[in-house]
N, C-alpha and C positions, 0 to 999 in steps of 0.2 A: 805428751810431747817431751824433748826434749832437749837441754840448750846451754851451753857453755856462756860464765857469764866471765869478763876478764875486762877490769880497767883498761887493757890497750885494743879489745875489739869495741869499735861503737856499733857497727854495723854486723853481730853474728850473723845473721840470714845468708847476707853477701860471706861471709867469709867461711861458710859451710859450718858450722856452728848451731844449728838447727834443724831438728830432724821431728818429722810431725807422723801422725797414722800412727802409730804403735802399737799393734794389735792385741801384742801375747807376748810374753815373757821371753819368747825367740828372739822378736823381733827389737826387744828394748835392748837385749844382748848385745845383737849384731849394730845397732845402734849406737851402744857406745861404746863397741871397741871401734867401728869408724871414726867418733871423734875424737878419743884419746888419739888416733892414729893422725888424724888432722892437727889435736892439739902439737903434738909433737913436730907436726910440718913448719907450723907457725912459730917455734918454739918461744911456745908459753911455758911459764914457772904455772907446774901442779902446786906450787904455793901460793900462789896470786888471782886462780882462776878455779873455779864451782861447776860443777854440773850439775843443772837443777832437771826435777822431775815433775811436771806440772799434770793437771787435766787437759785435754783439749777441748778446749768450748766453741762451740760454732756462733755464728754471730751472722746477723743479717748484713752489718757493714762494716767495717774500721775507719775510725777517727783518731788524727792524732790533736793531742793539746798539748803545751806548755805556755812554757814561758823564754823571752830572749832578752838580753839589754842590749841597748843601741845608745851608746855615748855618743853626744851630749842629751839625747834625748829620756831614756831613763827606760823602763821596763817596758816590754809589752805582754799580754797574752797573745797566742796563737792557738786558732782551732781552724782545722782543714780535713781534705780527703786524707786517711792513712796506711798502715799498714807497708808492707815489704817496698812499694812502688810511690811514696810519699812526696820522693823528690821528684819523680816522675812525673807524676800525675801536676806537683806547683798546686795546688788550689788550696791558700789558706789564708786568712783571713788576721792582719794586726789589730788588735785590740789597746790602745792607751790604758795603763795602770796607774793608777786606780781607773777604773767603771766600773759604774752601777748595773746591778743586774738589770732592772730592764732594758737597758743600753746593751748588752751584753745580749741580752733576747732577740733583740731588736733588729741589731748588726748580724745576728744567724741566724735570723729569717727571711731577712733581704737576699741571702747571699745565696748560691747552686747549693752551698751544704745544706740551708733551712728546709729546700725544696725535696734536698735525698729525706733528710727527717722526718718532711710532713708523709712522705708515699711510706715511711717505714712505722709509723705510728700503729699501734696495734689497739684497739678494744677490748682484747685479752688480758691486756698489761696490767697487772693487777695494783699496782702502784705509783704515780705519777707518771708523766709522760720522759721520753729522750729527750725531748728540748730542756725542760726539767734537770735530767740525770747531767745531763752534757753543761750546765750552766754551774748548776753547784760544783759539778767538779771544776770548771774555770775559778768562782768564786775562793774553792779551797787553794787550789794556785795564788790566786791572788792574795791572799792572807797569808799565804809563807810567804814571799816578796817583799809583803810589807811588813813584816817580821823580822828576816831577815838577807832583805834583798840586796845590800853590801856582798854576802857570801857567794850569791849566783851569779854565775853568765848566764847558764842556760837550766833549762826543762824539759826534756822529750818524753811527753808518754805518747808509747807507740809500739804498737798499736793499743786503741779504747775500742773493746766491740761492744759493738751494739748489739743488742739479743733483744727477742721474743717479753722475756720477764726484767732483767737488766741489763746495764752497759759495766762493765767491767776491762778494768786494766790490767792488762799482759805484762808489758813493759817498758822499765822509764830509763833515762838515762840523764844525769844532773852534774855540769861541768858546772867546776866552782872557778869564782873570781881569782886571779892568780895573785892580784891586789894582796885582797884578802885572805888569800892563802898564805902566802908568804907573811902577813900580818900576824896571823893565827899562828904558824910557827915559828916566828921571833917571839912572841910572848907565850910559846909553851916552854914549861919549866923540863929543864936537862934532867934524864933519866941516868 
């Protein structure tokens, strides 16, 4: 696959920025001179924005995780239905930062995600289960937040497939705190 990545698109898929199937060498071609040709519509700076070149992995499902702040309240995780249709679909799930993983377990198994999990669990898996994969990656969220959760507003990964052998993340997307950005460069030193 293929996918233009640019600070001022959050949403590539939506803004034609993604191009998947790529069969043969023709077909990545014509692929990216369609996006350069998009990039240009949109005028993006070829200094600001990447064209990346991935695998495509197929996946039984997509999840998305992160993380959001809600002042005066403080962090949350979030884990829900994901992928192109995310805000469509609404079904996810706040999480209070800090939680304990089995709270974290707990709360996605109660919930319609826990029940997609369980019908996708495989016997074949040759290494811990999704509910598993899907939790430590909440848990690894939650440990930069509480490192350095000043810095973040937000966390999108999205889509996390779920596959056969693992879950693996596509793509994230990390709005910093403008606080603290602005923070950060009054105390960076003049070049």
């Amino acid at each position: 696959m293929l996918k233009a990545a640019s600070r001022e698109i959050a949403h590539k898929n939506d803004a034609g920025l993604v191009a998947v199937g790529l069969a043969d060498s023709e077909a990545l071609r014509r692929a990216y001179r369609r996006m350069e040709a998009r990039l240009r519509e949109l005028d993006l700076s070829a200094d600001h924005t990447q064209v990346l070149l991935q695998p495509m992995l197929s996946s039984r499902a997509e999840i998305i995780i992160g993380t959001t702040l809600e002042a005066p309240l403080g962090h949350f995780l979030i884990v829900g239905l994901g992928g192109i249709h995310a805000e469509l679909i609404d079904s996810v799930l706040l999480l209070p930062a800090p939680i304990a993983r089995d709270d974290i377990r707990r709360r996605i198994s109660g919930a319609k995600l826990g029940a997609l999990i369980a019908r996708l669990e495989s016997p074949a898996r040759s290494t811990g289960s999704i509910l598993d994969d899907l939790v430590d990656a909440l848990e690894a969220l939650q440990a930069l937040i509480g490192s350095c959760g000043d810095l973040i507003k937000s966390i999108d990964v999205n889509p996390l497939l779920i596959g056969d052998a693992r879950c693996a993340a596509v793509d994230a997307l990390i709005v910093l705190n403008r606080k603290a950005d602005r923070a950060t460069a009054a105390a960076a030193p003049a070049l």
